[in-house]
C-alpha positions in Angstrom: -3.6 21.5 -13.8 -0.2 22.5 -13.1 2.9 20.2 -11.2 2.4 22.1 -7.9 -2.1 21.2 -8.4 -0.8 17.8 -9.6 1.3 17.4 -6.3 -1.1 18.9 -4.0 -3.8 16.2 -5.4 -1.5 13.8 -4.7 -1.0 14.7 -1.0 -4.5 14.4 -0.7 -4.9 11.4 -2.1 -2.2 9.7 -0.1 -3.4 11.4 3.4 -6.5 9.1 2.3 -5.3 6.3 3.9 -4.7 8.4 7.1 -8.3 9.9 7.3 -9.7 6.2 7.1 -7.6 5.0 9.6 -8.5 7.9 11.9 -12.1 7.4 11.4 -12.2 3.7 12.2 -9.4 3.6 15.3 -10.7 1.9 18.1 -14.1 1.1 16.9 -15.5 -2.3 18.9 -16.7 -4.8 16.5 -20.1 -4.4 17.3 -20.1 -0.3 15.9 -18.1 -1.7 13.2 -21.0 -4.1 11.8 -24.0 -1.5 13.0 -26.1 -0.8 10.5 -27.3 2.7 10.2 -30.3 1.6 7.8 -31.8 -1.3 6.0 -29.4 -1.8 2.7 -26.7 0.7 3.8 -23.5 -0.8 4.6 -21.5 -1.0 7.6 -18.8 0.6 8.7 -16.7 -2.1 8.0 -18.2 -3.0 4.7 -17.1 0.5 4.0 -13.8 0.6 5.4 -13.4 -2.9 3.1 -15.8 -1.6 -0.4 -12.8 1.5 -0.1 -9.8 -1.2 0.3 -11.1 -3.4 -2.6 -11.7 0.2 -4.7 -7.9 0.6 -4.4 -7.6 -2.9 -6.5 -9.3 -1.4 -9.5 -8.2 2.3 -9.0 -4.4 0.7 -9.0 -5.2 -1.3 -12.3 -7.0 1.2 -13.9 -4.4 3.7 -13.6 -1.5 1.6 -14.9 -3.8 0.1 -17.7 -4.4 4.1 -18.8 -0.7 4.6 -18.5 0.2 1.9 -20.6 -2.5 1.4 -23.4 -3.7 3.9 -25.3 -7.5 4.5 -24.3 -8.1 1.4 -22.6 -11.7 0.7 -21.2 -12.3 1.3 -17.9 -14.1 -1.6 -16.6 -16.5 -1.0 -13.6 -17.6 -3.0 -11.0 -20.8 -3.6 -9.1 -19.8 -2.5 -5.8 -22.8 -4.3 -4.1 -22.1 -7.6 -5.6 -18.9 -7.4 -4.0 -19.4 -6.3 -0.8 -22.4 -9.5 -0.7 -20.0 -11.4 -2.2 -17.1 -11.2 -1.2 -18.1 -11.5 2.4 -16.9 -8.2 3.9 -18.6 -8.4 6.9 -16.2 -11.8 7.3 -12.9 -10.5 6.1 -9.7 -9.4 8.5 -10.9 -5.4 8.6 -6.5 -4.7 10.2 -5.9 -7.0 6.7 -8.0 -4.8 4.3 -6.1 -1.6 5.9 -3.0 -3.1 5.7 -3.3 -3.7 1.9 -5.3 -0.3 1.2 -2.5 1.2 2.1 0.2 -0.6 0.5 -2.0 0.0 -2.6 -2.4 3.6 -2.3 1.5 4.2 -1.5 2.4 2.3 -5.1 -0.3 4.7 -6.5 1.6 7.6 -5.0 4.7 6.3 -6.0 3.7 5.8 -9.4 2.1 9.1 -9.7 4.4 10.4 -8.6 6.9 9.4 -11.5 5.0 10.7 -14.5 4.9 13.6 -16.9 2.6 16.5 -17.0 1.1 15.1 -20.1 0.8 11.5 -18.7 -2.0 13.1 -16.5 -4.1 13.7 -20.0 -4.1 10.4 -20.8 -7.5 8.8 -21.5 -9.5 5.6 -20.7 -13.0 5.1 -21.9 -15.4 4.5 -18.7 -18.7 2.8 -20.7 -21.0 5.2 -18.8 -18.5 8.1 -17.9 -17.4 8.2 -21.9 -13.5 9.7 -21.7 -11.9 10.0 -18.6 -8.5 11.5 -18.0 -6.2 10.1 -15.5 -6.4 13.3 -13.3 -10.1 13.1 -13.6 -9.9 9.7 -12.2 -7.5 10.5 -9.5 -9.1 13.6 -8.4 -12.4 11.0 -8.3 -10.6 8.9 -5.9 -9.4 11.2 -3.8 -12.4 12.2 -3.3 -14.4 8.5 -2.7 -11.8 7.9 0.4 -13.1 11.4 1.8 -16.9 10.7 1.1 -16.8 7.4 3.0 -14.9 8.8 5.5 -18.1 10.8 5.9 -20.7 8.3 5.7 -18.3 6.0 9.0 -18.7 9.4 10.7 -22.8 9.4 9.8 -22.8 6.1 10.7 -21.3 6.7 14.1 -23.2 10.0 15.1 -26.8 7.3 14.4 -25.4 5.0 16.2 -24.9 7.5 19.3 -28.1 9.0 18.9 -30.0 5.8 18.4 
């Protein structure tokens, strides 16, 4: 991937925090806890499951910067959303920190070499990962959960 691919994915990635916030503006509390299904996750278990993601994308990325193919550890989203009470956390707090998050990324990003984007961590199911890989992966879980808010909305509409 070239500087001008690497900059464009990086765009996109920041303009993540923009397509949440657009898809979650002036939803009552009520369409934020609906439920589209039993087991999915609500909009604002969503909106929170892709704040938290930013904790471990913004790790991972700096651990793969700095140590020459770290693991990269997963986590089980479910256990955290259960656990970690999302239906019960401050949604405006969750934003708030999603996006300070996601700017540092940027920032960081931002800052490296064209080589530093080959860098590797070892994901125990994925195998190698490069950092673009991951970042390009990112990108696109903001966008896909942006989605499901939008799914989520259109069954509560025609329900």
């Amino acid at each position: 991937m070239s500087s001008t691919a690497h900059q464009e994915l990086l765009q996109r990635f920041e303009q993540g925090v923009e397509a949440l916030e657009q898809a979650i503006q002036g939803l009552t509390e009520e369409q934020l806890l609906f439920h589209k299904a039993a087991g999915k996750w609500s909009i604002k278990q969503i909106a929170i499951h892709v704040a938290d993601t930013e904790l471990a994308i913004s790790f991972r990325l700096r651990n793969i910067l700095s140590v020459d193919r770290p693991p990269v550890q997963p986590f089980d989203q479910d256990k955290w959303t259960e656990g970690l009470h999302y239906e019960q956390q401050d949604l405006a707090t969750a934003l708030s920190y999603f996006k300070i998050l996601r700017q540092g990324n940027v920032a960081l990003l931002q800052s490296i070499s064209d080589s530093d984007w080959q860098r590797v961590g070892v994901h125990p199911s994925m195998g190698d990962v490069t950092l673009e890989s991951l970042v390009q992966l990112y990108t696109k879980h903001v966008y896909n959960h942006v989605e499901q808010i939008k799914q989520s909305l259109a069954a509560q509409q025609n329900g």
